[in-house]
C-alpha positions in Angstrom: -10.8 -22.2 -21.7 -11.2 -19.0 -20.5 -10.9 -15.5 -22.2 -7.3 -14.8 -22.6 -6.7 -11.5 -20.4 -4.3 -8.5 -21.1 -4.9 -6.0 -18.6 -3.1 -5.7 -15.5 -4.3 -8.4 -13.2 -5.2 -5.8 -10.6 -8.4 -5.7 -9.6 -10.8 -8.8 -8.5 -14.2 -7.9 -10.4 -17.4 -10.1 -9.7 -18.4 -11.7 -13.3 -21.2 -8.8 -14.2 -21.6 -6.8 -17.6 -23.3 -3.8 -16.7 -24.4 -2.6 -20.1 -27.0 0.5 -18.9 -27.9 2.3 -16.6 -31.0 4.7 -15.3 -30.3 6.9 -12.1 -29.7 4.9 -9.2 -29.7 1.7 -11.2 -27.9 -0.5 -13.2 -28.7 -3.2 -15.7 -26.6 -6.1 -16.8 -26.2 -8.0 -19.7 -29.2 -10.3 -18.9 -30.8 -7.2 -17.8 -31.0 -7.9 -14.0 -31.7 -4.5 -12.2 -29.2 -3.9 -9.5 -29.4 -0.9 -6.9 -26.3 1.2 -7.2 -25.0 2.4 -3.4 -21.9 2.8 -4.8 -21.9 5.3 -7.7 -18.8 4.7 -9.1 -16.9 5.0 -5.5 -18.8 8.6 -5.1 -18.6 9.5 -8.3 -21.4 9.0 -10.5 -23.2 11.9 -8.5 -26.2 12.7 -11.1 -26.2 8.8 -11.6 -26.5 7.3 -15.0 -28.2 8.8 -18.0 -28.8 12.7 -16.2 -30.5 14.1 -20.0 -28.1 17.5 -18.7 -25.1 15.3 -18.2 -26.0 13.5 -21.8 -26.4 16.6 -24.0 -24.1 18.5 -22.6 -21.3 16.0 -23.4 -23.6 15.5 -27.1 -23.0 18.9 -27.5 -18.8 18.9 -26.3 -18.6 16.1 -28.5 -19.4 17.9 -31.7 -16.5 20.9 -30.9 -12.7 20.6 -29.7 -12.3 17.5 -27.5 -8.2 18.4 -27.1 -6.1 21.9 -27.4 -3.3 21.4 -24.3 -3.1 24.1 -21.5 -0.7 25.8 -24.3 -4.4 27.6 -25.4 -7.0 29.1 -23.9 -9.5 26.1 -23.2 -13.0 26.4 -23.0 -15.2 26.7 -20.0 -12.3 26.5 -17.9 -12.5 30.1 -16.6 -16.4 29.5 -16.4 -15.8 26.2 -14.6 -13.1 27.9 -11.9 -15.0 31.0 -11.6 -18.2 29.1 -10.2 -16.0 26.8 -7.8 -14.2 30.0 -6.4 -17.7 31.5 -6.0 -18.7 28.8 -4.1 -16.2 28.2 -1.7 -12.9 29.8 -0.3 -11.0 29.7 -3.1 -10.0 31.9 -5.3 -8.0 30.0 -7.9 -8.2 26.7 -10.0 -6.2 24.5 -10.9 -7.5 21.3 -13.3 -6.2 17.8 -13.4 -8.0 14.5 -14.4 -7.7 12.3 -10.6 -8.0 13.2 -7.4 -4.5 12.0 -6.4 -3.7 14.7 -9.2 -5.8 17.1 -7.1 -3.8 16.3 -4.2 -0.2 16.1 -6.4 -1.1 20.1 -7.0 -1.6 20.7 -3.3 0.8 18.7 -1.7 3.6 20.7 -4.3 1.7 24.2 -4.1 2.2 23.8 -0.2 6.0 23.3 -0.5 6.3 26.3 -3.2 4.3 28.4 -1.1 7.0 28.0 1.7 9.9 28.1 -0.4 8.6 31.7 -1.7 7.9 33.3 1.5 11.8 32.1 2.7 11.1 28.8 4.2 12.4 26.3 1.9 12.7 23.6 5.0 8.8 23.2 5.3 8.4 20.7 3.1 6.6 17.6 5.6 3.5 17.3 5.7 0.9 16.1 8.7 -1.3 13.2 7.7 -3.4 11.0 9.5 -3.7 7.1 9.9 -6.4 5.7 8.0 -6.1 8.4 5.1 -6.7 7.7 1.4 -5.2 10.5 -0.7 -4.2 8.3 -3.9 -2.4 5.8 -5.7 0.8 7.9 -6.7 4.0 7.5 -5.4 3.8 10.6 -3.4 0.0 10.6 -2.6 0.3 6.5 -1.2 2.8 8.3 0.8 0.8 10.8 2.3 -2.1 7.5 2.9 0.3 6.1 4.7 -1.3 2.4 4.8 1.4 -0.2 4.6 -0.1 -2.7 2.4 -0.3 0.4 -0.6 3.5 0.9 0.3 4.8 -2.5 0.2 7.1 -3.5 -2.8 7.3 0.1 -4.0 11.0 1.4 -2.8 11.7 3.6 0.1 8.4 5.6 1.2 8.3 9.2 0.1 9.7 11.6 2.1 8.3 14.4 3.7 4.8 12.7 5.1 4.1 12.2 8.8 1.5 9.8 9.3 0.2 10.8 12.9 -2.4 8.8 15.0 -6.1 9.8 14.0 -7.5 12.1 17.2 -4.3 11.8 18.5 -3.8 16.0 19.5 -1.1 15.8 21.7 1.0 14.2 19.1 0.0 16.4 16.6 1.2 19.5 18.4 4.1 17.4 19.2 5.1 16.6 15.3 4.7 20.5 13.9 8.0 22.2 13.7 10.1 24.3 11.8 10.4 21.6 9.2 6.8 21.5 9.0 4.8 22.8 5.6 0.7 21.7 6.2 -1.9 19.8 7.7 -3.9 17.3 5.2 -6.9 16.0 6.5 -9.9 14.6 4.8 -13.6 15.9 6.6 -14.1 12.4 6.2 -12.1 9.4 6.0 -14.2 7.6 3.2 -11.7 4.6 2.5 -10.8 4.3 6.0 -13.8 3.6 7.1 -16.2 6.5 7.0 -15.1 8.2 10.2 -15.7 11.9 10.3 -13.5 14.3 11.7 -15.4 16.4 14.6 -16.1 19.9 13.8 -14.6 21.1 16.6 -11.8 19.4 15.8 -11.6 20.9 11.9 -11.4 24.2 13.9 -8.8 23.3 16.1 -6.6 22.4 12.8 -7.3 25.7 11.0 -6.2 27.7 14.7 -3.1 25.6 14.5 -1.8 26.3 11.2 -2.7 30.0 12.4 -0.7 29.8 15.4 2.3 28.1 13.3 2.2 29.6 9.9 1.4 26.9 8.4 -1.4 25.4 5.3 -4.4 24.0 6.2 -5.2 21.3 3.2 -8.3 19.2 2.6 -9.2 16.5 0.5 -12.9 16.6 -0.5 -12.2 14.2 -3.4 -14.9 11.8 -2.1 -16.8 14.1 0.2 -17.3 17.2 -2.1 -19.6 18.2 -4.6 -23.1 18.2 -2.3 -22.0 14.0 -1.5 -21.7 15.3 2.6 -25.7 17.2 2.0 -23.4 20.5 1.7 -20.9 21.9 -1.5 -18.3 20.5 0.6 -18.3 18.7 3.5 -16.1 21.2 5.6 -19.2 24.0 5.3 -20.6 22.4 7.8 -18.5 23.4 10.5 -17.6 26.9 9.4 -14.1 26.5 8.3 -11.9 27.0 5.7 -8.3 25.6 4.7 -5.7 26.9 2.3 -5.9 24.6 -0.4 -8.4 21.8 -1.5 -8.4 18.8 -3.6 -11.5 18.1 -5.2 -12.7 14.9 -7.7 -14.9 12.3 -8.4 -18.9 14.0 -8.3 -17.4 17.0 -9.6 -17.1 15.1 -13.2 -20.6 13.5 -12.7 -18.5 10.1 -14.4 -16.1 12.0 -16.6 -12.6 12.3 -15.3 -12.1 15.4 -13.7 -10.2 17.1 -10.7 -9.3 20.3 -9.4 -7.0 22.0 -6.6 -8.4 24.9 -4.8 -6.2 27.3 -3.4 -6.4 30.9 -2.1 -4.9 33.5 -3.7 -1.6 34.3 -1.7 -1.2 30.3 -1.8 -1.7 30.2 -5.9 0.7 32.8 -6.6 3.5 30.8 -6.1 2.7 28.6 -8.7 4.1 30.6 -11.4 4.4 29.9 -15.0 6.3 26.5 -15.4 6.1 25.1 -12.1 3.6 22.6 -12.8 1.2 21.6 -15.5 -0.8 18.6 -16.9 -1.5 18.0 -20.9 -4.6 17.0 -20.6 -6.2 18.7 -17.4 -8.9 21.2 -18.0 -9.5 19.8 -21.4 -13.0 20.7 -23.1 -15.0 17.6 -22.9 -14.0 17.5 -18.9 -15.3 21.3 -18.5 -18.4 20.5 -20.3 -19.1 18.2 -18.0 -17.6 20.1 -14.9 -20.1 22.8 -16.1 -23.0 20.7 -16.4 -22.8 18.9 -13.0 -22.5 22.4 -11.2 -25.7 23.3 -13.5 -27.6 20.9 -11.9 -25.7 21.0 -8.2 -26.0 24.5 -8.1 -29.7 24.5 -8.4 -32.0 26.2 -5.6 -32.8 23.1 -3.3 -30.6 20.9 -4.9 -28.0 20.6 -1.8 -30.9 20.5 0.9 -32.6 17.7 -1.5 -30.0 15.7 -0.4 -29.8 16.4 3.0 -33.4 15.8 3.4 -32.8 12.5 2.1 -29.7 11.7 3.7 -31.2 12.0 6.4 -34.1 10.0 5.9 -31.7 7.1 4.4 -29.5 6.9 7.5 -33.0 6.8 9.6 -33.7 3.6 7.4 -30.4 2.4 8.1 -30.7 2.4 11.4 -33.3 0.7 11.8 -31.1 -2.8 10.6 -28.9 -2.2 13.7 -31.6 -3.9 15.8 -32.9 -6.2 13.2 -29.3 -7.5 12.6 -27.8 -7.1 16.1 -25.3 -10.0 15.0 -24.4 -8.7 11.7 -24.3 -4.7 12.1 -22.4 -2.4 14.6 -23.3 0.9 13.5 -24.2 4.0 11.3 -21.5 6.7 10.2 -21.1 9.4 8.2 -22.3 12.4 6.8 -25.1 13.0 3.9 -25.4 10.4 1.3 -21.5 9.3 2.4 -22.6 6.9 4.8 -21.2 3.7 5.9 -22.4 0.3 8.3 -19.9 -1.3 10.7 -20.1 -5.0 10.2 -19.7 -7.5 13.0 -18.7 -9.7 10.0 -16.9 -9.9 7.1 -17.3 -7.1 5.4 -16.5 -8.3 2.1 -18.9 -11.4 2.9 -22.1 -8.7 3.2 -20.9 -7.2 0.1 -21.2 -10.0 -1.8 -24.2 -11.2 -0.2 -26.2 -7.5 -1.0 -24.8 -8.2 -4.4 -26.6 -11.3 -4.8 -29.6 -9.5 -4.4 -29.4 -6.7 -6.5 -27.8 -4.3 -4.4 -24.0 -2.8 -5.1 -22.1 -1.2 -1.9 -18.6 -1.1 -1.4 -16.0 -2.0 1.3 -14.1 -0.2 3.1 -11.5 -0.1 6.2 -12.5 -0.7 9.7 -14.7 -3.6 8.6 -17.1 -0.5 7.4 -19.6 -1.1 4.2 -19.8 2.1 2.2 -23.4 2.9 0.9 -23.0 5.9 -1.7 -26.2 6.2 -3.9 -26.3 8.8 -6.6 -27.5 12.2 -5.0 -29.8 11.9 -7.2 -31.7 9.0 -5.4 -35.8 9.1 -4.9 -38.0 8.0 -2.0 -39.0 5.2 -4.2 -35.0 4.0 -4.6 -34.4 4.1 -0.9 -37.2 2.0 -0.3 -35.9 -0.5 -2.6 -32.7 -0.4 -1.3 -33.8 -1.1 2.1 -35.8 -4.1 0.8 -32.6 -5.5 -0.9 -30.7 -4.9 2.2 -32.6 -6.9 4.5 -33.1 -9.8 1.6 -29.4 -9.5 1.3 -28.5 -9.8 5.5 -31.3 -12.3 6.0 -29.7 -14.5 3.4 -26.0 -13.9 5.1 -27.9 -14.6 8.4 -29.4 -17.7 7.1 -25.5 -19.4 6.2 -24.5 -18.6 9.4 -27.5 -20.1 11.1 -26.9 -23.9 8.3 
């Protein structure tokens, strides 16, 4: 007889103990190495056992793990200061998820409109194929069916518009109309990037109409697109931000960005969080951007992004049955499979390799930023043991 179980039978695991880990790999109980490409979904950005990200949290560990946003918490201002430095924002807010992140933004949008005397903009402009979260209003804003089914009526005030679609975008902004959320990249839906051009064309939109530009660089920030954020690379800037994942290198940590004349209209009591911002989670904050916001570190991985995706493509004529294409931007890359995509996953796995699926039929291949030459070559080997073994079934 089985173990009896008592969590929530959510999730479908593959029967691996992963009990270490050393950069970009992982060791199980019977300690088999495995290649990680998938970091913790994007968030094990340092990878595992960084000696910065270890004492830091050593250190943490030995002071105040808890006060409540009722104090003054440590290394928060140091923590926002350095994001606002870095980006267009120019105040913080902390949480512990990215659908937190984007909780703070989606409300701060509303407020903003409902103190400047336009209490009717409340809907927001989403796009098909978005992930913003798992909450009730975040799944909402996503959009996808199959995370709204069972749950009670959808929640208002999200337009769900057709991805690329501009003529129906201008067509859905009116006076009821409070921002535009768009993620640079769609990572769960499939790794399809957003064209510059078209980033720009958002921002002069919400110009023309008074109206907030919002992104979510949950998965895409923190140096994972080979910039800060993945938006920098086509010289625009929105109103607010949601930011995750890398940012807490594995401890859980988000943060909404917002410009000033956005912030202020989150005044004292209008939102909050007990534990967001707590000491342990800007010690580690602080440490990831230590290392992030090194000289070189951000070209590093461009440099090896994209050297990676050069290796990657490379398997599209190898595998002309099994792979479509390449996509995505730095080390946020993903493979269209003519396949199953699930079916490659688990064959990769079988050799030692961990990616992770994602919509369109897309794998998603997100190493730790801080993966070496030597790494990439090994993935690559795994890779092809891993489709030649798929190709093999499909041949018996």
């Amino acid at each position: 007889m089985g173990k009896e179980q008592h969590t929530f039978d959510i999730y479908s695991p593959p029967k691996i103990e992963f009990v270490r880990g050393e950069g970009a790999r992982l060791y199980d109980a019977d300690n088999r190495e495995y290649m990680d490409c998938a970091a913790g979904i994007a968030v094990n950005c340092l990878g595992y056992g960084h000696p910065h990200m270890v004492e830091s949290l050593k250190k943490a560990a030995e002071g105040i793990w808890h006060l409540s946003n009722l104090f003054e918490i440590p290394g928060q201002q140091k923590l926002a200061t350095r994001l606002c430095d870095n980006t267009f924002a120019d105040r913080v807010f902390f949480t512990n998820s990215g659908a937190e992140a984007m909780e703070c933004a989606i409300k701060t949008a509303r407020r903003y409109h409902f103190e400047t005397g336009n209490p009717d903009r409340v809907n927001i402009l989403t796009f098909e194929g978005a992930f913003h979260g798992r909450t009730i209003a975040t799944v909402a804003a996503g959009g996808n069916e199959k995370y709204l089914e069972g749950f009670g009526p959808k929640a208002p005030g999200f337009i769900s518009l057709p991805f690329g679609d501009h003529e129906a975008l201008k067509a859905a902004i009116d006076e009821t109309t409070a921002a535009i959320l768009v993620e640079p990249v769609q990572g769960e839906g499939g790794v399809r990037e957003v064209p510059g051009q078209c980033l720009r064309g958002l921002r002069e939109l919400c110009d023309e109409h008074g109206i907030l530009l919002m992104f979510d660089e949950v998965q895409t920030g923190v140096a994972r697109s080979g910039k800060l954020f993945a938006h920098q690379w086509h010289d625009v800037e929105p109103d607010l931000m949601g930011i995750a994942k890398g940012i807490g290198g594995g401890f859980p940590l988000g943060a909404c960005l917002a410009r000033e004349e956005v912030a202020i209209a989150m005044g004292p009591g209008t939102h909050g969080s007990t534990y967001g911002g707590n000491p342990l989670a800007m010690a580690m904050g602080n440490a990831v951007l230590d290392v992030v916001l090194e000289d070189g570190f951000v070209e590093s991985v461009n440099d090896k992004a994209i050297v990676f995706r050069q290796y990657l493509s490379e398997l599209l004529d190898t595998y002309p049955d099994l792979l479509e294409d390449v996509r995505g931007s730095g080390l946020l890359l993903g493979m269209k499979a003519k396949v199953p995509n699930v079916e490659l996953v688990a064959a990769l796995r079988d050799q030692g390799l961990l990616v992770v699926a994602a919509g369109s039929n897309v794998i998603r291949i997100l190493p730790p930023l801080v993966v070496n030459d030597e790494d990439m070559r090994e993935i690559l080997n795994r890779m092809r043991a891993g489709l030649d073994a798929y190709q093999a079934t499909m041949a018996g």
